[in-house]
N, CA, C and O atoms as CSV, one atom per row, in Angstrom:
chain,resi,resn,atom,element,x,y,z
A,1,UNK,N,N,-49.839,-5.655,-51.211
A,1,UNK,CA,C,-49.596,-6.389,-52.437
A,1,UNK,C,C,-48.082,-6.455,-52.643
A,1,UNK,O,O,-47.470,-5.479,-52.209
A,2,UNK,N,N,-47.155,-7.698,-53.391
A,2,UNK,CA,C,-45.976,-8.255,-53.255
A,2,UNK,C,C,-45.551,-7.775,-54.414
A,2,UNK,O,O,-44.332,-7.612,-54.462
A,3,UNK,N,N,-46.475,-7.342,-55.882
A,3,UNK,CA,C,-46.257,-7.055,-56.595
A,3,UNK,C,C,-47.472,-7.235,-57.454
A,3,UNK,O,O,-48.387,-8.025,-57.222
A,4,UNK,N,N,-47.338,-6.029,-58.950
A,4,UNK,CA,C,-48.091,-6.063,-59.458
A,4,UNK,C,C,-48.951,-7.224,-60.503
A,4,UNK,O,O,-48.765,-7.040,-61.706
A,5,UNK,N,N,-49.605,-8.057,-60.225
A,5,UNK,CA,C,-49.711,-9.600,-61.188
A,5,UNK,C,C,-49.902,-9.243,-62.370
A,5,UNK,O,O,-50.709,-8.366,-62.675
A,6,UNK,N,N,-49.368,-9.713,-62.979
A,6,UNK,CA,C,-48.406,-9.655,-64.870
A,6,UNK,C,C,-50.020,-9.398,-65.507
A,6,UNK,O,O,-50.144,-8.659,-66.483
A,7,UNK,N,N,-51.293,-10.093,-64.851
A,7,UNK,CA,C,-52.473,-9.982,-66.167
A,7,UNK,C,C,-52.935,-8.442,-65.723
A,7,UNK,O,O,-53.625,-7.762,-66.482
A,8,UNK,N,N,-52.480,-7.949,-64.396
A,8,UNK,CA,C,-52.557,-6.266,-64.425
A,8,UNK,C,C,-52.077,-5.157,-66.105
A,8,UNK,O,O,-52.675,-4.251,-66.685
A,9,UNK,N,N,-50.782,-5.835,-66.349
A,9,UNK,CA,C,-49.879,-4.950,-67.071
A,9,UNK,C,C,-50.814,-5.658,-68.599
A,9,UNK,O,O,-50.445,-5.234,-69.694
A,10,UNK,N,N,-51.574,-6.341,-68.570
A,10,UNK,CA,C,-51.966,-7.143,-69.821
A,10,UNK,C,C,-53.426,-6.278,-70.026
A,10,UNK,O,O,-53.926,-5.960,-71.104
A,11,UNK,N,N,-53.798,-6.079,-69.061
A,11,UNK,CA,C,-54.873,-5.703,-68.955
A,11,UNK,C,C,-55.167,-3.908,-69.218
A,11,UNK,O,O,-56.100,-3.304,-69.748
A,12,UNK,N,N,-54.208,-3.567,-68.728
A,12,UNK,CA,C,-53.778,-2.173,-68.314
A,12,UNK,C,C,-53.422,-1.504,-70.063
A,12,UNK,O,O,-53.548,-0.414,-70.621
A,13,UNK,N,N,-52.840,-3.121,-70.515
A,13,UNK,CA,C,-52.518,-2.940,-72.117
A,13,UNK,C,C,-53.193,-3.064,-72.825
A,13,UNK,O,O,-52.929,-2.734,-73.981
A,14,UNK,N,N,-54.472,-3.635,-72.464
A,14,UNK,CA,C,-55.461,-3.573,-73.534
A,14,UNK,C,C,-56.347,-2.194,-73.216
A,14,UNK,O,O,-56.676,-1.394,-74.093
A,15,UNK,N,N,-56.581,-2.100,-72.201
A,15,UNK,CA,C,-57.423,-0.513,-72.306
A,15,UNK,C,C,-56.701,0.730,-72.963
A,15,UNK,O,O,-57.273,1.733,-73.389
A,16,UNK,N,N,-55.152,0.450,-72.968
A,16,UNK,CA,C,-54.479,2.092,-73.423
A,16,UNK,C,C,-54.238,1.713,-74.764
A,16,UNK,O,O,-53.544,2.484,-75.428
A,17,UNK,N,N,-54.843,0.264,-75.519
A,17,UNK,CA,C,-54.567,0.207,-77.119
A,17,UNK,C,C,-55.997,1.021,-77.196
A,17,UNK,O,O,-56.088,1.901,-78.052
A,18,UNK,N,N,-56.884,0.813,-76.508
A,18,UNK,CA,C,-58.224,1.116,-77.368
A,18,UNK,C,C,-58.938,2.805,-76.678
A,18,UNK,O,O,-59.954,3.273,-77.193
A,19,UNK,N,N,-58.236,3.514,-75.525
A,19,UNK,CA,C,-58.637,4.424,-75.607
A,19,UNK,C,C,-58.224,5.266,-76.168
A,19,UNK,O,O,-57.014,5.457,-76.298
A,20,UNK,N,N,-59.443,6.249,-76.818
A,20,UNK,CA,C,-58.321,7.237,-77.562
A,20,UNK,C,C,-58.511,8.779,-77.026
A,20,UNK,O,O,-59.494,9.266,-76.467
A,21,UNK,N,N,-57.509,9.272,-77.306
A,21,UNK,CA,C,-57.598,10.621,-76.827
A,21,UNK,C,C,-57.444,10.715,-75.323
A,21,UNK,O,O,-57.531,11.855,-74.866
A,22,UNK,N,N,-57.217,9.667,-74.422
A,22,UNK,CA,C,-56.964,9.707,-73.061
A,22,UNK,C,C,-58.620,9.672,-72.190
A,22,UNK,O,O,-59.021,9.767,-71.030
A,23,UNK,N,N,-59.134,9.501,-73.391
A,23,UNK,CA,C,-60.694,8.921,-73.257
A,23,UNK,C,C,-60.900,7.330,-73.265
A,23,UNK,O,O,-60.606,6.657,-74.252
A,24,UNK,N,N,-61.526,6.680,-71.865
A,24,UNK,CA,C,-61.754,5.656,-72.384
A,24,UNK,C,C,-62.624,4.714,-73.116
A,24,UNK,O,O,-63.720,5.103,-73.520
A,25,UNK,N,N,-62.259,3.622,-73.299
A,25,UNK,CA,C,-62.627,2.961,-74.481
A,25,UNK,C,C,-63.976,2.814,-74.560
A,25,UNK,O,O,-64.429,2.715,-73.419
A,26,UNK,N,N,-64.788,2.758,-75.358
A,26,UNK,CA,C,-66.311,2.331,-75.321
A,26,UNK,C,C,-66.511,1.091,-74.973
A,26,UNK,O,O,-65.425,0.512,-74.954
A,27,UNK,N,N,-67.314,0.450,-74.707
A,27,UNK,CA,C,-67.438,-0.560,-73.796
A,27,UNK,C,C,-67.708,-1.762,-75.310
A,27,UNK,O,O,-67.052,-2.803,-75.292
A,28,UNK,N,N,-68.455,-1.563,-76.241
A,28,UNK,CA,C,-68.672,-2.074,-77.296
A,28,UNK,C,C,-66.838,-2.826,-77.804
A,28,UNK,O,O,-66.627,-4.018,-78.025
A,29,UNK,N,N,-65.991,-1.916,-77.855
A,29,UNK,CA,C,-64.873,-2.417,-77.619
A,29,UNK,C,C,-64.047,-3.846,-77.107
A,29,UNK,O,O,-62.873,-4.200,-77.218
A,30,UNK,N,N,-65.082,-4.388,-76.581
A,30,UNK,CA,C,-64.819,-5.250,-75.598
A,30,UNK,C,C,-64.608,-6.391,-76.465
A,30,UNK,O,O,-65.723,-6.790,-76.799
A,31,UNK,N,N,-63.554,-7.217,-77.069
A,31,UNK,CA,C,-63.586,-8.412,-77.548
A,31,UNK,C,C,-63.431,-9.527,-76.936
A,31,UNK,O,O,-62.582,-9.493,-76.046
A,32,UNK,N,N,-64.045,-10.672,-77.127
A,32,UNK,CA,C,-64.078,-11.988,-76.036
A,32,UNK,C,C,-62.590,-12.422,-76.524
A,32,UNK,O,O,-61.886,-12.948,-75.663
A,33,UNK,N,N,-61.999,-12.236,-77.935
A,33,UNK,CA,C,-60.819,-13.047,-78.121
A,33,UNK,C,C,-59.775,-12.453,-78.031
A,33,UNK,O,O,-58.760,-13.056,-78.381
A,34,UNK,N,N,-59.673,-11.203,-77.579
A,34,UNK,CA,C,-58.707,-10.058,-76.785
A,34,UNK,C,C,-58.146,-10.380,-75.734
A,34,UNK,O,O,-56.947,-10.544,-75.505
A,35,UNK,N,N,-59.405,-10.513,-74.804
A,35,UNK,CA,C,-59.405,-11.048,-73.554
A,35,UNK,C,C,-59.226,-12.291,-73.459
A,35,UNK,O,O,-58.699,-12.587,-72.386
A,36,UNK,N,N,-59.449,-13.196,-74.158
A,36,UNK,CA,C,-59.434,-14.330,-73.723
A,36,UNK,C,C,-58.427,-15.029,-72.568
A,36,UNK,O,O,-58.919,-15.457,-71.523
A,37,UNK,N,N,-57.326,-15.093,-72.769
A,37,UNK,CA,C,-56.318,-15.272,-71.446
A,37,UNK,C,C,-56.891,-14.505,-70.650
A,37,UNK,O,O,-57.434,-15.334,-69.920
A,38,UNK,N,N,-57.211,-13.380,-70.195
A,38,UNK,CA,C,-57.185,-12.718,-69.060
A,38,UNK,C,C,-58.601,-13.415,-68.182
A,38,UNK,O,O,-58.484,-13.620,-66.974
A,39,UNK,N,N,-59.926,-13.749,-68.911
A,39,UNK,CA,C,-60.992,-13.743,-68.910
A,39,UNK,C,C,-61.498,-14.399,-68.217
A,39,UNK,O,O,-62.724,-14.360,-68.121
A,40,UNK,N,N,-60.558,-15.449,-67.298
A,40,UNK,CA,C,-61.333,-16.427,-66.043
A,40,UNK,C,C,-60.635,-15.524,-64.612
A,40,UNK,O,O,-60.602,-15.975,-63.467
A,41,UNK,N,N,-60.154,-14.262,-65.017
A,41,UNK,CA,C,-59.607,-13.143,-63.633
A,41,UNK,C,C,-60.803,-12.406,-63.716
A,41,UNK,O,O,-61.353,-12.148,-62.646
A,42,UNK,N,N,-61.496,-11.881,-65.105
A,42,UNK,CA,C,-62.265,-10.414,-64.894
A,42,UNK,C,C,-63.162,-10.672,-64.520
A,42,UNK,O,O,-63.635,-11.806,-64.433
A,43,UNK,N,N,-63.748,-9.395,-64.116
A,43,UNK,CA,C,-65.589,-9.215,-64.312
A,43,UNK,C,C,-66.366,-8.213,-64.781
A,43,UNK,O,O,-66.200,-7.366,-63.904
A,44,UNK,N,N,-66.851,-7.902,-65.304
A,44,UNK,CA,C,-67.887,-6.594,-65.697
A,44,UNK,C,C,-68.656,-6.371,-64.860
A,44,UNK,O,O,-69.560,-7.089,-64.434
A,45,UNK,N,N,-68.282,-5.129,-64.500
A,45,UNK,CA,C,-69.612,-4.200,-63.811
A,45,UNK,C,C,-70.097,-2.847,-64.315
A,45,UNK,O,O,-69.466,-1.840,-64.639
A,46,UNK,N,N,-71.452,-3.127,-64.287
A,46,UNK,CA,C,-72.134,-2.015,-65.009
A,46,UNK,C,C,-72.946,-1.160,-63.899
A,46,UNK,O,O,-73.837,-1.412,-63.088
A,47,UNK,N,N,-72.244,-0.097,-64.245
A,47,UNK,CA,C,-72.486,1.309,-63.126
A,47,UNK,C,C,-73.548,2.170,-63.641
A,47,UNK,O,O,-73.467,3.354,-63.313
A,48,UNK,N,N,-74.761,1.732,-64.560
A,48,UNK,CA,C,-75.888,2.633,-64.748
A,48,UNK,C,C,-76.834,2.878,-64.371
A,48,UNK,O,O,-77.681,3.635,-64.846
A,49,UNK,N,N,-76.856,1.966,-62.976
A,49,UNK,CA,C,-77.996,1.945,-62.285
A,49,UNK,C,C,-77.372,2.687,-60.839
A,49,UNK,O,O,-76.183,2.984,-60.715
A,50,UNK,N,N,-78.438,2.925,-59.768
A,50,UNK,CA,C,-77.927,3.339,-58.515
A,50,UNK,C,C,-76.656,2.412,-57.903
A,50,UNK,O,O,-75.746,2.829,-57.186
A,51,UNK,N,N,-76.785,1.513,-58.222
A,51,UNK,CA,C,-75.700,0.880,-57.366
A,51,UNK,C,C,-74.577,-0.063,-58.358
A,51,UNK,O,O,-75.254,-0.665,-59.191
A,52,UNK,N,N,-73.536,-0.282,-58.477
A,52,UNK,CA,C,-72.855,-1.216,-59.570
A,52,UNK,C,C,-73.401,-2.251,-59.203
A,52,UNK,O,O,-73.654,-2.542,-58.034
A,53,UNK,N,N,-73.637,-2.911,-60.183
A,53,UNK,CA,C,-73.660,-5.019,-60.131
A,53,UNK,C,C,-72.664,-5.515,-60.768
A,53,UNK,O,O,-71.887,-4.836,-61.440
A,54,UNK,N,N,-72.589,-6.850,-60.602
A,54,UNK,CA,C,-72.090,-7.464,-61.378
A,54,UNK,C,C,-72.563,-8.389,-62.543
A,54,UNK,O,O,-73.232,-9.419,-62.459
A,55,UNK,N,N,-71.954,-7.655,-63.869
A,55,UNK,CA,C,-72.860,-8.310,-64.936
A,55,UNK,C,C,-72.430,-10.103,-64.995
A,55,UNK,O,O,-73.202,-11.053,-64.869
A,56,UNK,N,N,-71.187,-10.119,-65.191
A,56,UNK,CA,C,-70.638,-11.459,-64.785
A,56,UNK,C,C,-69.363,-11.561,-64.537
A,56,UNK,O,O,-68.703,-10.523,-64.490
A,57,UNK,N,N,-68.651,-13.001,-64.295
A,57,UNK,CA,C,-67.326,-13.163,-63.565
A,57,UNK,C,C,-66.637,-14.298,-64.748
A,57,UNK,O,O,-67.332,-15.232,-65.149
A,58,UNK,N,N,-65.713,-14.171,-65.069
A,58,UNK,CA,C,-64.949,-15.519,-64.948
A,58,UNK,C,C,-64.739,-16.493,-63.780
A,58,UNK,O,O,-64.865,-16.328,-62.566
A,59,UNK,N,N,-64.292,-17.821,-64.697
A,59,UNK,CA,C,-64.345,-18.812,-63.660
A,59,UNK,C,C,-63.326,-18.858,-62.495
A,59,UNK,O,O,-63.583,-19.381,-61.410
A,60,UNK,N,N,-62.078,-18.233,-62.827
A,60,UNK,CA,C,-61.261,-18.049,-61.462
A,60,UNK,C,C,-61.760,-17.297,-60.547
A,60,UNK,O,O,-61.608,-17.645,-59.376
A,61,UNK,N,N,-62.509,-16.030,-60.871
A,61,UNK,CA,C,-63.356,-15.345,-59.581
A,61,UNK,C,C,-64.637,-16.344,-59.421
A,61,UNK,O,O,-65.028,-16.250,-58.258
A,62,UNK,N,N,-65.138,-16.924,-59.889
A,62,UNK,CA,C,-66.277,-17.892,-59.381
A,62,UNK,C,C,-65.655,-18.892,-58.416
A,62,UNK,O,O,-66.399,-19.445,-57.607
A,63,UNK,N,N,-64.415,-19.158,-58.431
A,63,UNK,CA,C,-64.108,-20.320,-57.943
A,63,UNK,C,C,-63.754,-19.202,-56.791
A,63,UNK,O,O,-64.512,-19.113,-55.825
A,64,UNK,N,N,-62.638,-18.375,-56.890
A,64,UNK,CA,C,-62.106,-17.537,-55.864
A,64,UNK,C,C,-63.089,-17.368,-54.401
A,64,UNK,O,O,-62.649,-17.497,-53.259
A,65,UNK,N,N,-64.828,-16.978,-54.848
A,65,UNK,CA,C,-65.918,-16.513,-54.274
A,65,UNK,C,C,-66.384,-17.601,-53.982
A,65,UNK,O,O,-67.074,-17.569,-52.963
A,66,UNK,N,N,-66.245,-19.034,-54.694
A,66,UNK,CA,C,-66.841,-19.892,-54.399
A,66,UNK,C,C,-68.578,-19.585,-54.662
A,66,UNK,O,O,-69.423,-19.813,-53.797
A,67,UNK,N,N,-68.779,-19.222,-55.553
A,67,UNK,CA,C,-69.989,-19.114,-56.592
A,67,UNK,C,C,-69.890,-17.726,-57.262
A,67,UNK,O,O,-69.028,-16.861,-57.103
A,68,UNK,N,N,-71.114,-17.728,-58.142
A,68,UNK,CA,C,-70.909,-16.668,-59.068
A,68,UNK,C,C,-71.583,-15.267,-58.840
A,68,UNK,O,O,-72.800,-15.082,-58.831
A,69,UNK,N,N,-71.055,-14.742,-58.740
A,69,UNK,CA,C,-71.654,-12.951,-58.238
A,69,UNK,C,C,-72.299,-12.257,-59.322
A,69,UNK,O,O,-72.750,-11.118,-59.199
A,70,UNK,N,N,-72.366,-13.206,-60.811
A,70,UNK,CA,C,-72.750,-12.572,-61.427
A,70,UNK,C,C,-74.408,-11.972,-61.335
A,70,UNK,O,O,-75.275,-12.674,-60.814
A,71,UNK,N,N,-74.599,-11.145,-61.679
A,71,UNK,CA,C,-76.073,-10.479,-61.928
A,71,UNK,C,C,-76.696,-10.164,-60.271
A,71,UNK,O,O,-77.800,-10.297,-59.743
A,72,UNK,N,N,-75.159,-9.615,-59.740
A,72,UNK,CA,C,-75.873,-9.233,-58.460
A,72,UNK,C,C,-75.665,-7.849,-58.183
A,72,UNK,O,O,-74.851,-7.377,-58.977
A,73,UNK,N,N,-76.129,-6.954,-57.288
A,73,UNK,CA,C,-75.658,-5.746,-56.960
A,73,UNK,C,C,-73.901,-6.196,-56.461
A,73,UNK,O,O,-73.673,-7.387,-56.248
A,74,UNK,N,N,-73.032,-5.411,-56.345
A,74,UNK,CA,C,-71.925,-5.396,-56.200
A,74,UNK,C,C,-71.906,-5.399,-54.754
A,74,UNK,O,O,-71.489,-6.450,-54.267
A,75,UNK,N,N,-72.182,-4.670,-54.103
A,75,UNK,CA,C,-72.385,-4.323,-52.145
A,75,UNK,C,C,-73.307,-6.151,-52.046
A,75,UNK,O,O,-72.966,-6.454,-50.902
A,76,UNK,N,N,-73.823,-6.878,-52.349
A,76,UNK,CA,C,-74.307,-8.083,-51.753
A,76,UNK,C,C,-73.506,-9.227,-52.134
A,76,UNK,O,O,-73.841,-10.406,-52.019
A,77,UNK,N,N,-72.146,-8.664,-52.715
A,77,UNK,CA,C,-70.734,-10.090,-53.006
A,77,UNK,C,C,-69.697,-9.865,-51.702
A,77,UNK,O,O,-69.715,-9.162,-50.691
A,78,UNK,N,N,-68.973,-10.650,-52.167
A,78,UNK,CA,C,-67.879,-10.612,-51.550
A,78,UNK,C,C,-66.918,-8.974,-51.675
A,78,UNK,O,O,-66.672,-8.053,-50.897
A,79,UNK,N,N,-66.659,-9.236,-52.844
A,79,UNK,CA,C,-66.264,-8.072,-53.152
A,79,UNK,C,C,-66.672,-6.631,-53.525
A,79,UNK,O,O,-66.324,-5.958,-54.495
A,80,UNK,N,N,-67.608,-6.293,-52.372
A,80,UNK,CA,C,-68.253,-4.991,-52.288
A,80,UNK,C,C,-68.325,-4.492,-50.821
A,80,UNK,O,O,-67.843,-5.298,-50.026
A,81,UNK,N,N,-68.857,-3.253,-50.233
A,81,UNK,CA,C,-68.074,-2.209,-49.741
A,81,UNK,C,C,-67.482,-1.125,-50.023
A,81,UNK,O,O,-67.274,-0.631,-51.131
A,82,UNK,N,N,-67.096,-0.601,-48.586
A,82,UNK,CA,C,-66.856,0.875,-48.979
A,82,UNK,C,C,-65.423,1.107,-49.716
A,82,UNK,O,O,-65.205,1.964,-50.573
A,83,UNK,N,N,-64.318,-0.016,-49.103
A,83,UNK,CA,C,-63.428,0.377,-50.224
A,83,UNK,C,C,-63.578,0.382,-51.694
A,83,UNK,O,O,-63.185,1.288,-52.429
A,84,UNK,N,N,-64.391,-1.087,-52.201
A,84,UNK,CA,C,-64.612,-0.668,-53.209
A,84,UNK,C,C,-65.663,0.170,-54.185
A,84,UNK,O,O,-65.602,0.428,-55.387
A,85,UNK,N,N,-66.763,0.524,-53.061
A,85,UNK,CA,C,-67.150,2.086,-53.666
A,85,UNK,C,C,-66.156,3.213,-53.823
A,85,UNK,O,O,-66.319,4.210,-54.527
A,86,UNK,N,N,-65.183,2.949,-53.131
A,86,UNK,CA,C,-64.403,4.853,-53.215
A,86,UNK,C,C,-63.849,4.606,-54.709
A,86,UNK,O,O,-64.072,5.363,-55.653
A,87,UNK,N,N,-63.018,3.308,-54.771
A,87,UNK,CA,C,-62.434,3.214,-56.024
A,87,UNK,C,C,-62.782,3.261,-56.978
A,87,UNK,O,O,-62.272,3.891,-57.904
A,88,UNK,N,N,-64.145,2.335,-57.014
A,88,UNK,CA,C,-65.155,3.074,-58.552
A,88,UNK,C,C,-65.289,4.143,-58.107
A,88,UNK,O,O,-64.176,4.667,-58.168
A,89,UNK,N,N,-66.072,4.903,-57.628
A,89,UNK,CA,C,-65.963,7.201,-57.622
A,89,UNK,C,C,-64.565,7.073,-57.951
A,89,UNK,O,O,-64.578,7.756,-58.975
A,90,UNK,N,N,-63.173,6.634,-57.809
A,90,UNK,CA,C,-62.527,7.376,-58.356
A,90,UNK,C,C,-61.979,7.238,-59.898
A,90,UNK,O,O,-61.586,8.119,-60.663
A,91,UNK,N,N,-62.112,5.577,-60.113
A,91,UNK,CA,C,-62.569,5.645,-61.552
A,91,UNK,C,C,-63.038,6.290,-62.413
A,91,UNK,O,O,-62.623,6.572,-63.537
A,92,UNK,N,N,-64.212,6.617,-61.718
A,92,UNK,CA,C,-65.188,6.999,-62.612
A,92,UNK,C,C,-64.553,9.133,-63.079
A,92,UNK,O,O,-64.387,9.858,-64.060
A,93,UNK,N,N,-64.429,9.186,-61.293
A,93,UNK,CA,C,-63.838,10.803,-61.797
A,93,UNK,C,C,-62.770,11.056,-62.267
A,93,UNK,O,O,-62.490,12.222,-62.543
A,94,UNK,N,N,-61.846,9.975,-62.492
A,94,UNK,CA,C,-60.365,9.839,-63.378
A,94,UNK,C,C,-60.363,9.554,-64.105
A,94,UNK,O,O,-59.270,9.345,-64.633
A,95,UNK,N,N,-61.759,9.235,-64.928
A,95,UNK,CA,C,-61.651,8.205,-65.904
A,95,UNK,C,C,-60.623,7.508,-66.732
A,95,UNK,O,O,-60.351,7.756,-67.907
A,96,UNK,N,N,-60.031,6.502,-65.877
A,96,UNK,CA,C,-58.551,6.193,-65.991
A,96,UNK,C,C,-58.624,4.550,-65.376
A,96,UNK,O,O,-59.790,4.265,-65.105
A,97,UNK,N,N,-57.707,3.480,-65.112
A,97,UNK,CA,C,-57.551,2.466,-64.728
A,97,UNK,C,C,-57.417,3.090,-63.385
A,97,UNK,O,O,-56.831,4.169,-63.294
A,98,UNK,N,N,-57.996,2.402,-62.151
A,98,UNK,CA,C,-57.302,2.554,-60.560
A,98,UNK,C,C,-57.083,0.812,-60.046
A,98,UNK,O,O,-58.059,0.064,-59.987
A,99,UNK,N,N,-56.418,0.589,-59.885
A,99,UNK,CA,C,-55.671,-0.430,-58.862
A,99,UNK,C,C,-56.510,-0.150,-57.321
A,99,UNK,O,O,-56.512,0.901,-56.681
A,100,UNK,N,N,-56.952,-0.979,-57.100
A,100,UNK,CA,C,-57.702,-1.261,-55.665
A,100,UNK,C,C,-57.739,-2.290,-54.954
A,100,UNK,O,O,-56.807,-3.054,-55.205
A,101,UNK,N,N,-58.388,-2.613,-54.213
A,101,UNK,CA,C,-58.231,-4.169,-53.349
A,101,UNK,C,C,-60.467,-4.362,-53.421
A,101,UNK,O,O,-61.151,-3.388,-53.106
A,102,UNK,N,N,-60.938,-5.312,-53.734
A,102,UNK,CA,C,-62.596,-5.711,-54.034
A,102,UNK,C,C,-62.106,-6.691,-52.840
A,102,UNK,O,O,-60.944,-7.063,-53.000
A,103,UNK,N,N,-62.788,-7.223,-51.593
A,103,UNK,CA,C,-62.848,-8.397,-50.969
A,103,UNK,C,C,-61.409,-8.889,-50.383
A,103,UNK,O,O,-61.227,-10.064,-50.062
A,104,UNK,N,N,-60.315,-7.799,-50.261
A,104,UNK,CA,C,-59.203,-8.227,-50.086
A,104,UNK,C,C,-58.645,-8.547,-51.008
A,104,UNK,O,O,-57.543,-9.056,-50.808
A,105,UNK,N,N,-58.974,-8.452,-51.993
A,105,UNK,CA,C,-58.474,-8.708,-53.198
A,105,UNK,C,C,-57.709,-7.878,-54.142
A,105,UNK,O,O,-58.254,-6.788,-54.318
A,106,UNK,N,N,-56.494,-8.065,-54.882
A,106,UNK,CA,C,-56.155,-6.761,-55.322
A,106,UNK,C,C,-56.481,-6.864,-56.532
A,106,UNK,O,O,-56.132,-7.845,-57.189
A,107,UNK,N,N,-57.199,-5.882,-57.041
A,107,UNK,CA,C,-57.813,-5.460,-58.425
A,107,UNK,C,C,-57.567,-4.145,-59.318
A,107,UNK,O,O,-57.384,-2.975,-58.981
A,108,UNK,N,N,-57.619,-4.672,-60.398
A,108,UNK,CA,C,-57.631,-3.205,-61.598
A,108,UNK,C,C,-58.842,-2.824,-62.121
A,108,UNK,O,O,-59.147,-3.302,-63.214
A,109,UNK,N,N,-59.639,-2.027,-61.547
A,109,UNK,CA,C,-60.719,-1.221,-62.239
A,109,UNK,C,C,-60.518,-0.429,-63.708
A,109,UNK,O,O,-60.045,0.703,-63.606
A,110,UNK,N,N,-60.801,-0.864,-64.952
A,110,UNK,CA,C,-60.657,-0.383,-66.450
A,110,UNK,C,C,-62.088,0.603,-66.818
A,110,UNK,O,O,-62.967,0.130,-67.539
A,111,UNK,N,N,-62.207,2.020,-66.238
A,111,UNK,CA,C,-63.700,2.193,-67.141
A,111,UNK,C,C,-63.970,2.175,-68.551
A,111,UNK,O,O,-63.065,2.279,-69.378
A,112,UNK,N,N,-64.960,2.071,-68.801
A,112,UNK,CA,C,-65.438,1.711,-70.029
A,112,UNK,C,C,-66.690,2.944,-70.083
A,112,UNK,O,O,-67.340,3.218,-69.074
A,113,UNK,N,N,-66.936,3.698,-71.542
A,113,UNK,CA,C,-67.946,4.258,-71.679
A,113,UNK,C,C,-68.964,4.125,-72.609
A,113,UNK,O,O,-68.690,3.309,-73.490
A,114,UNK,N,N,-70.309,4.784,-72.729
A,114,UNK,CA,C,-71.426,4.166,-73.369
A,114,UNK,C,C,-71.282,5.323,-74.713
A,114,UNK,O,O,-70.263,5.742,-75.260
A,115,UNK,N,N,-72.467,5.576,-74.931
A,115,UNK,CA,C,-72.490,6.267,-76.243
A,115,UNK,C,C,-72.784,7.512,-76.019
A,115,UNK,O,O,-72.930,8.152,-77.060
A,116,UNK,N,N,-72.988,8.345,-74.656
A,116,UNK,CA,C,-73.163,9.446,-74.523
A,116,UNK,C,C,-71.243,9.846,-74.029
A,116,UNK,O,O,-70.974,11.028,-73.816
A,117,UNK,N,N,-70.267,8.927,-73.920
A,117,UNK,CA,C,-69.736,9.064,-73.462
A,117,UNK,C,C,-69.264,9.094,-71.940
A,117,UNK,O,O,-68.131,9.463,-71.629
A,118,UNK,N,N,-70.156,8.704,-71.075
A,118,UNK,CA,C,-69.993,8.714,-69.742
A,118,UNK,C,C,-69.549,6.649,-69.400
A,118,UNK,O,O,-69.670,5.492,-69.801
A,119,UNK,N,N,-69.173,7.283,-68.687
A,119,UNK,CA,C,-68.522,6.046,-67.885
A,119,UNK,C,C,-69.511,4.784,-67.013
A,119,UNK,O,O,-69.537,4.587,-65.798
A,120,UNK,N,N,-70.213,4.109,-68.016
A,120,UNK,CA,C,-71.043,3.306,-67.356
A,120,UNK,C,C,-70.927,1.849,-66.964
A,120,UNK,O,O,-71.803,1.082,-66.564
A,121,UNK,N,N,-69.515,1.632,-67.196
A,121,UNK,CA,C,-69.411,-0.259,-66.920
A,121,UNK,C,C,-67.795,0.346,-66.443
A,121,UNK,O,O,-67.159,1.396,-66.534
A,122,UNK,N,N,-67.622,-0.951,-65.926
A,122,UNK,CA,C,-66.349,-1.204,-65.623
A,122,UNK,C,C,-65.572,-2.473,-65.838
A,122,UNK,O,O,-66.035,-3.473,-65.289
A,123,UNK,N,N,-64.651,-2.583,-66.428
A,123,UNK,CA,C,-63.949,-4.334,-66.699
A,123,UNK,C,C,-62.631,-4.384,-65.487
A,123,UNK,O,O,-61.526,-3.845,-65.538
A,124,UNK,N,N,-63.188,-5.175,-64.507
A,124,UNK,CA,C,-62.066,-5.619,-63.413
A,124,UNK,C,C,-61.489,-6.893,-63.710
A,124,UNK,O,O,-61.793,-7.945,-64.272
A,125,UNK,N,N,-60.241,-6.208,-62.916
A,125,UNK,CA,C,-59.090,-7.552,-62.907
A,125,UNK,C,C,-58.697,-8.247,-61.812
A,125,UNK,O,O,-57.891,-7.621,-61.124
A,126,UNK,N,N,-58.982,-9.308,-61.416
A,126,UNK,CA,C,-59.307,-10.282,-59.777
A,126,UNK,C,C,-57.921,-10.629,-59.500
A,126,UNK,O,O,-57.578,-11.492,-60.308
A,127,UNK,N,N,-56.603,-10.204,-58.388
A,127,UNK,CA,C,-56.029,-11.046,-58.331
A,127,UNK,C,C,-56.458,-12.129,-57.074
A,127,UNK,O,O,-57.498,-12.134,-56.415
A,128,UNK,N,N,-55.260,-13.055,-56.981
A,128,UNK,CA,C,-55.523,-13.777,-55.861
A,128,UNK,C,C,-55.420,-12.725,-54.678
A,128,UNK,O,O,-54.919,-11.606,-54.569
A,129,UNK,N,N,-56.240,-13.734,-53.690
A,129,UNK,CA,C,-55.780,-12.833,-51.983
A,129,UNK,C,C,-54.065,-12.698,-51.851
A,129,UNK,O,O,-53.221,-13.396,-52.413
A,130,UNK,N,N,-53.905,-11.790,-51.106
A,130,UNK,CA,C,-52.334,-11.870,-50.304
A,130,UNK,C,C,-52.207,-13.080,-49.772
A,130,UNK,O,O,-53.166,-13.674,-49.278
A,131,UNK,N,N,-50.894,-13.606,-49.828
A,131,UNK,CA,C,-50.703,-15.136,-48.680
A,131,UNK,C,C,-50.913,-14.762,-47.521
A,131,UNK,O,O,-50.849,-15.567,-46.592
């Protein structure tokens, strides 16, 4: 990566307004008009089942994938695999933002938690491929 893409640091800024205590944010948290600029990069994935899926994408990752990954297991997109299994586990055990690459892609993993407090979704940030 050439550098970090600016909706990283935007993104990175909305999870450290809303977690508190170095806990992150509840997923309920999530406003559509927060996000809005960022919102044709992200995607939600929800990690409460055995495997992450994808709940849905914006339209720049739809276009990126060339269709929509939404409502699929995560391992049957583009952007699934073992790199990006390690990075969610390490999300999840940092519970913290990690910077990763989904599909060659360089991405910001944001966890998000439910009401028991555990870490069950995730809000990613799609950049473009490397040139």
């Amino acid at each position: 990566m050439t550098g970090r893409p600016a909706f990283f640091d935007r993104l990175q800024g909305w999870w450290d307004g809303h977690a508190q205590g170095g806990r992150p944010p509840h997923r309920d948290a999530l406003s559509p008009v927060e996000i809005m600029p960022m919102l044709p990069h992200l995607l939600m994935l929800d990690l409460s089942g055995p495997a992450p899926r994808v709940l849905w994408a914006g339209t720049a990752v739809k276009e990126a994938l060339g269709g929509n990954p939404g409502d699929q297991p995560l391992d049957r997109t583009p952007l699934g695999g073992p790199e990006a299994a390690a990075a969610i586990a390490r999300m999840i055990a940092e519970a913290r933002p990690v910077e990763a690459r989904l599909g060659g892609r360089p991405a910001l993993l944001c966890p998000l938690i439910d009401d028991t407090g555990a870490v069950r979704a995730a809000l990613a940030g799609l950049a473009r491929a490397d040139p």
